[in-house]
C-alpha positions in Angstrom: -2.2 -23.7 -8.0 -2.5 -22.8 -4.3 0.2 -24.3 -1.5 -1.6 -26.3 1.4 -0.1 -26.6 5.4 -1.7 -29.2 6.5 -1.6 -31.9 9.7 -3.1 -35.0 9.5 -3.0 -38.5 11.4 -3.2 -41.6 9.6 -5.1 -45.2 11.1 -2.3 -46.1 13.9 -3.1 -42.2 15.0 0.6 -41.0 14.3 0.3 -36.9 13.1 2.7 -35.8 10.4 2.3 -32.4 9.2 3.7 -30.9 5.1 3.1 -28.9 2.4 1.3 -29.7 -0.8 0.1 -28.3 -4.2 -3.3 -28.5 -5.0 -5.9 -27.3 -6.8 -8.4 -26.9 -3.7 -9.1 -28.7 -0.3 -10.7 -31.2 -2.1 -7.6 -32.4 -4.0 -6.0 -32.2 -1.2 -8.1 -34.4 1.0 -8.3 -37.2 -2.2 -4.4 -36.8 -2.3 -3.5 -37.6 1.9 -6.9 -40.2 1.5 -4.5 -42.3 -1.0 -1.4 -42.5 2.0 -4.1 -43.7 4.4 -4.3 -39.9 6.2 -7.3 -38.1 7.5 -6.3 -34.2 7.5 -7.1 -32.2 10.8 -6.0 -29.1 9.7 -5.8 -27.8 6.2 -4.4 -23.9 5.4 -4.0 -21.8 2.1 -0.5 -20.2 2.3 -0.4 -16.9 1.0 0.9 -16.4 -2.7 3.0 -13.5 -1.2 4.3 -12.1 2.4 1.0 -11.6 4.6 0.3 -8.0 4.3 2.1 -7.2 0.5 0.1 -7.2 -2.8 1.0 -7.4 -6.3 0.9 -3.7 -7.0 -0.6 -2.4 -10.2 2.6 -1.9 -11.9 3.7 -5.1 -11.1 0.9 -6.7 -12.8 1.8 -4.3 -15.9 4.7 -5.4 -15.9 3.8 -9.0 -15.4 1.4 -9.7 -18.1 3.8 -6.9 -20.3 6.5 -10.3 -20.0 4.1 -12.5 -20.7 2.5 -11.6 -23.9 5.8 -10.6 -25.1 7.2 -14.1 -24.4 3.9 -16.0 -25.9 4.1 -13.3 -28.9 7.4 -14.3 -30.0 6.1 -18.2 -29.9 6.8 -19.8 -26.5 4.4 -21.9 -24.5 2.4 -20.7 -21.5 4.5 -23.2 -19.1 7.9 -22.6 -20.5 7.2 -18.4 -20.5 6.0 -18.8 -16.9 9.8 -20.8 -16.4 11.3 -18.4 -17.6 9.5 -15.2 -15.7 9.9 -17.3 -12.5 13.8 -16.6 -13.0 14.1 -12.8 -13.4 11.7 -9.7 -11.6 11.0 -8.9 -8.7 10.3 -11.4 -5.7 6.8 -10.6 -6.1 6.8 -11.8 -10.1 9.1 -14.4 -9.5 6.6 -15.8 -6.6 3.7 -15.6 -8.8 5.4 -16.7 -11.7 6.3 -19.8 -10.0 2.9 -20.8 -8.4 1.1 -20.2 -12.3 4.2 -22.1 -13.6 3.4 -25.5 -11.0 -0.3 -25.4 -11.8 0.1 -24.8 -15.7 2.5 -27.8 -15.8 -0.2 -30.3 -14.1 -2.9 -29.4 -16.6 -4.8 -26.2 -14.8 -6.3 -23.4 -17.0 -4.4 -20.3 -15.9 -7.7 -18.5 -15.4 -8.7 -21.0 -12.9 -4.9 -20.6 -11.2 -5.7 -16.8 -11.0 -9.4 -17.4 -9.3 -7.9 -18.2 -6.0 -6.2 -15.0 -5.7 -8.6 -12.3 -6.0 -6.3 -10.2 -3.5 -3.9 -9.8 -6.6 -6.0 -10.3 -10.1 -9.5 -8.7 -10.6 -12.3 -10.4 -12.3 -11.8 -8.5 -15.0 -8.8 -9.3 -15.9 -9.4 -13.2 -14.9 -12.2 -12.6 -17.2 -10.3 -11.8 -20.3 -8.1 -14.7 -19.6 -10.6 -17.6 -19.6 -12.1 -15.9 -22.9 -8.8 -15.6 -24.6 -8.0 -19.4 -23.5 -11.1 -20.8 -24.5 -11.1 -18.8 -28.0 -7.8 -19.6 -28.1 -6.5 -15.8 -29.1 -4.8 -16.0 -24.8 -1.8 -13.6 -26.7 -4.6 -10.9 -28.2 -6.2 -11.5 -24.8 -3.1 -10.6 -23.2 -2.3 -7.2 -25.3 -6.0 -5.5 -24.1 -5.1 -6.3 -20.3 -1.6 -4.6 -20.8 -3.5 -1.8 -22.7 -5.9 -1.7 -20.2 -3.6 -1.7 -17.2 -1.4 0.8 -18.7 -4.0 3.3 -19.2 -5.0 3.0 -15.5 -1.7 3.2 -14.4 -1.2 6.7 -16.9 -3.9 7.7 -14.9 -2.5 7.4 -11.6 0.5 8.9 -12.3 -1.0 12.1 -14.0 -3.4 12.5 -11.1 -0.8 12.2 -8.1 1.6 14.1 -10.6 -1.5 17.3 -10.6 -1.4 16.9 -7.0 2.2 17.3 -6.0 2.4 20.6 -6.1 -0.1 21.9 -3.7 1.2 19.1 -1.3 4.6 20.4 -2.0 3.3 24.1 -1.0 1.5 22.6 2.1 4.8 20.9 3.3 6.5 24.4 2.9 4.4 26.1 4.5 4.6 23.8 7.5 8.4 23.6 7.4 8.4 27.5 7.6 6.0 27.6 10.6 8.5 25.0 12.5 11.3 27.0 11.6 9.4 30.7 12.9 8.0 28.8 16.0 11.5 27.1 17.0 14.3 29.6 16.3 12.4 33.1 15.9 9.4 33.1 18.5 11.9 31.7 21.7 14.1 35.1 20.5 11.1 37.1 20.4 9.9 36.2 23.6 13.0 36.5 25.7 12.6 40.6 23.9 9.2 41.0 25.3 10.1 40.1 28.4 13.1 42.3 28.9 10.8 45.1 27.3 8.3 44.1 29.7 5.8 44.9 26.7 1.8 43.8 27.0 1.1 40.4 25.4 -1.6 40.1 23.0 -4.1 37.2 23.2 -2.5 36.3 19.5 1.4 36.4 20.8 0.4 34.8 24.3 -0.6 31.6 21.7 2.6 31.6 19.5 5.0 31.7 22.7 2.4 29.0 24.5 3.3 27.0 20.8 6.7 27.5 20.8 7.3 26.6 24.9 5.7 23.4 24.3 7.7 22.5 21.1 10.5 23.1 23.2 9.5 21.3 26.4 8.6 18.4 24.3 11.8 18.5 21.5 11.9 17.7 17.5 12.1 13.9 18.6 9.1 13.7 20.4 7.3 15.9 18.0 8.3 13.7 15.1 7.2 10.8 17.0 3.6 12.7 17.9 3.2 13.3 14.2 4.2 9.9 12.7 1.3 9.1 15.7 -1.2 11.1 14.2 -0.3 10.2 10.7 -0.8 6.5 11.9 -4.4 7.2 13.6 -5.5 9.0 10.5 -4.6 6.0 8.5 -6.8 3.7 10.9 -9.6 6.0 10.2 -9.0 5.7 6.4 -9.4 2.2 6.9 -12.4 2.1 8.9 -16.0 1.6 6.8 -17.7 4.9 8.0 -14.9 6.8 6.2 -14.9 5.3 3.0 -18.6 5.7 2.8 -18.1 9.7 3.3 -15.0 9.5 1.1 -17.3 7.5 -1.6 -19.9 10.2 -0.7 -17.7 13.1 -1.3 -16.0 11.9 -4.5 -19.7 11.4 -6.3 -21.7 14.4 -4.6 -18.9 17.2 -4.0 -19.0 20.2 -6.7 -16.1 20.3 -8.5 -14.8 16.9 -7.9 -17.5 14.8 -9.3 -17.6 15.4 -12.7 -13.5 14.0 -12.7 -14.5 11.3 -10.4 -17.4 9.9 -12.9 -15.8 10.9 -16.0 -12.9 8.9 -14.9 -15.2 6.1 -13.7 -17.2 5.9 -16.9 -14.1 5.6 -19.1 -12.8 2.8 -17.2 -16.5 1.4 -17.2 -16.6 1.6 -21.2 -13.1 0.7 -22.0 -13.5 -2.9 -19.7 -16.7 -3.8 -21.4 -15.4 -3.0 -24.5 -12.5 -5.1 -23.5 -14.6 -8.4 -22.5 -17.1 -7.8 -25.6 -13.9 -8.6 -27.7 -13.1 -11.1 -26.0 -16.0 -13.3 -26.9 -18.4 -12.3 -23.7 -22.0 -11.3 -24.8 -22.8 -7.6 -23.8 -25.0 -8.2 -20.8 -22.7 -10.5 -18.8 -19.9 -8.2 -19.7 -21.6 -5.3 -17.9 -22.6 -7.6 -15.2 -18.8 -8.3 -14.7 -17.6 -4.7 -14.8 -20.9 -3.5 -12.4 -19.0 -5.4 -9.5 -16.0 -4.0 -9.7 -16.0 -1.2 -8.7 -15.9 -0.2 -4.5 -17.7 3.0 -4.5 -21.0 2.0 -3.5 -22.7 4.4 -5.2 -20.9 3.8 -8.5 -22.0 0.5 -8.2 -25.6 0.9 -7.9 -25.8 3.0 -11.1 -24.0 0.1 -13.1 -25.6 -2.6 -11.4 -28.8 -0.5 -12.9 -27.7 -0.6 -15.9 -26.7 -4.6 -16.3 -30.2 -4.7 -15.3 -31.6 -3.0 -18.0 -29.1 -4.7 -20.4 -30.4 -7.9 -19.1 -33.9 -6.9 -19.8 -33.0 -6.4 -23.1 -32.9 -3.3 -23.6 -30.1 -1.3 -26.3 -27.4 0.3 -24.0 -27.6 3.8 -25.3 -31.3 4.0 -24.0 -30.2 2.2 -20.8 -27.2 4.7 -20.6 -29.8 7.6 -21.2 -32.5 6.3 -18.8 -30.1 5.6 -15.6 -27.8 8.7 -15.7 -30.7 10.9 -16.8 -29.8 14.3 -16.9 -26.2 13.5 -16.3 -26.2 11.4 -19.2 -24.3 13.2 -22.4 -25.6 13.2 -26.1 -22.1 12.4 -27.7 -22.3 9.3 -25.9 -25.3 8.2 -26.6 -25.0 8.9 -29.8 -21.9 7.2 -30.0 -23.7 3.7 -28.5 -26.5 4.3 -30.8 -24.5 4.0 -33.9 -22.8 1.4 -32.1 -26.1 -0.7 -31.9 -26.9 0.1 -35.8 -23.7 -0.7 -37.3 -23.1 -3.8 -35.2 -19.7 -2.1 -34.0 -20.5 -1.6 -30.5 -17.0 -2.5 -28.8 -15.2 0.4 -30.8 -17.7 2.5 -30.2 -17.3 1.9 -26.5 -13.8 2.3 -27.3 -14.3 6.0 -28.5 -16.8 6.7 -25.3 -13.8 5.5 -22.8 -11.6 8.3 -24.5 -14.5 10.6 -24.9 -15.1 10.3 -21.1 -11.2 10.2 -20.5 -10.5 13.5 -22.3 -13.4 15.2 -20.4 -11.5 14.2 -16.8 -8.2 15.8 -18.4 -9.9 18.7 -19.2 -12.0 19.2 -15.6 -9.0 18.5 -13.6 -6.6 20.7 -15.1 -9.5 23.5 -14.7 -10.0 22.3 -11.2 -6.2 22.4 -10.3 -6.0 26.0 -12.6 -8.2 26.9 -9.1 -6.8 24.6 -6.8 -3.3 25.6 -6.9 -3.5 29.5 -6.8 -5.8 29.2 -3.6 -3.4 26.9 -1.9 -0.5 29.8 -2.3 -2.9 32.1 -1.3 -3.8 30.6 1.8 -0.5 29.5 2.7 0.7 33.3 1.9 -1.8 34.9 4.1 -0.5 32.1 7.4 2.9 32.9 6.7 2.1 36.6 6.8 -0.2 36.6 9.6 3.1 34.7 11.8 5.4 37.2 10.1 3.1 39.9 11.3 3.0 38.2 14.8 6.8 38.1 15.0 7.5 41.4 13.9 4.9 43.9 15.4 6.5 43.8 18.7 10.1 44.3 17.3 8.7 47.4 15.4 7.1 48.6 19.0 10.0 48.3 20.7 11.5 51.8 19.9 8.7 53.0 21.5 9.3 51.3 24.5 13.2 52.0 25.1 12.5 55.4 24.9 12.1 56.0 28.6 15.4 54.3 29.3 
């Protein structure tokens, strides 16, 4: 239930300004109405700090407490007690604001509505289908399921990607080091030497005098500057529309990005189908989720189709057309036959999973060697630039 900050003035026109609990505006207005007090300003505090979010694995970890505690018998408002006492300050918090709205008679699927900046649909989804079929605990096992698989699948991507970030930062660190404590030594031998200065060495001493003239300090500050202007940009609406471009038209990274997508795509319908939600709507449901824009306009075809009544392996096969696979469809169709869609589904999300696996470890199998070699060839081509005047300069103290 969400907090109010409210002013209001009642009939001799005194203000008095509080706090309240209520289930929307509404309440709120019928509660101050019964002291004789017209609000004037009415604010939703935030379930959290402005600015922080219940991560991922918070939630995990959050609904993992919960369905342990109602497995093992306790009710939803005494589990909720008892989460509110141990966690994390982000659990306790939200453990606390289900816990007041449980205890004066609100669904928890209605609590979660007003914070969509912390639960999905998807997951309110489940909720409200559990309550109302009363299964909440079975309910509550498929969204840790569900979340743990998502978060498996973060942590194996950024785990793939460490390593060529970890090269990149080496290579970087070694380029500091050459153009800091090598190039100022190299340049003070030139000069002495008095030998002719290649355009290529005339740009490593112009990078190394201005790393100098401007110090690490400054330098760190430029780059946390640039790190923060590239974040802005990643923030801004043009860029995710390339990004979303990139990740669903670039060769190479595609086929991971909508293998990935349809996994998660099959395993949440599946997920609400059990639940007690009727195929179409369930689609429907998953179609919005997602925030690639393209992504959603091929599921939001398909919900159409499914709404139209027609069997999802033919509305699989007629809106991803060539891209479509036959083990998948053939996998719905005996889905349809057998009147065992949902596992089916089931076997399609891991289908569809496995196939990401497989493409990215191929795509990092590439990835990985060409980082080294491009980071070998820079670190050569400095080393090169460092060294070939030091190998001329026999040459030129031969007339002294």
């Amino acid at each position: 239930m969400p907090q109010y900050h409210w002013y209001a003035v009642d009939g001799q026109g005194e203000e008095f300004e509080g706090t309240a609990w209520a289930s929307n505006e509404m309440a709120l207005k019928e509660l101050l109405s019964k002291h004789a007090m017209t609000p004037s300003f009415i604010q939703r505090l935030p379930l959290l700090p402005r600015g922080k979010r219940l991560t991922q694995d918070e939630a995990l970890y959050f609904f993992e407490h919960l369905h342990r505690l109602l497995a093992v018998g306790l009710l939803l408002s005494p589990a909720l007690k008892v989460m509110a006492q141990h966690g994390s300050a982000a659990r306790r918090a939200v453990a606390t604001e289900l816990e007041r709205g449980v205890a004066q008679g609100s669904m928890l699927s209605d609590i979660l509505v007003h914070y969509p900046e912390h639960f999905d649909p998807l997951i309110i989804a489940l909720i409200s289908a559990g309550q109302n079929a009363g299964s909440l605990v079975s309910s509550l096992e498929r969204i840790v399921r569900f979340l743990r698989l998502r978060s498996q699948v973060r942590k194996k991507i950024w785990a793939a990607l460490a390593a060529p970030l970890i090269t990149v930062g080496f290579f970087f660190a070694i380029a500091l080091i050459i153009f800091t404590v090598i190039v100022p030594r190299l340049q003070q031998v030139v000069a002495l030497t008095n030998q002719r200065q290649s355009e290529g060495l005339q740009g490593l001493f112009a990078v190394s005098n201005w790393l100098h003239a401007v110090g690490l300090a400054w330098f760190g500050l430029f780059a946390i500057a640039i790190t923060l202007c590239v974040w802005l940009v990643m923030r801004m609406a043009w860029w995710q529309r390339v990004t979303a471009w990139i990740v669903t038209h670039a060769y190479g990274i595609r086929t991971i990005y909508w293998s990935l997508q349809m996994s998660f795509f099959f395993q949440s319908v599946s997920l609400l189908v059990q639940g007690g939600l009727s195929l179409a709507p369930a689609i429907e449901l998953v179609s919005t989720l997602s925030g690639n824009r393209y992504v959603r306009k091929l599921f939001t075809a398909l919900s159409t189709l499914t709404h139209q009544g027609v069997s999802l392996d033919q509305a699989y096969e007629q809106v991803f057309g060539q891209w479509a696979l036959p083990e998948v469809s053939a996998m719905l169709a005996v889905g349809n036959e057998v009147s065992a869609l949902a596992p089916m589904m089931d076997h399609a999300a891991d289908f569809y999973f496995e196939r990401a696996q497989n493409r990215l470890k191929r795509f990092l199998l590439v990835l990985q060697p060409a980082i080294l070699v491009c980071v070998g060839i820079g670190v050569a081509l400095l080393i090169y630039a460092v060294y070939a005047p030091l190998v001329r300069l026999p040459e030129m103290m031969a007339p002294y």
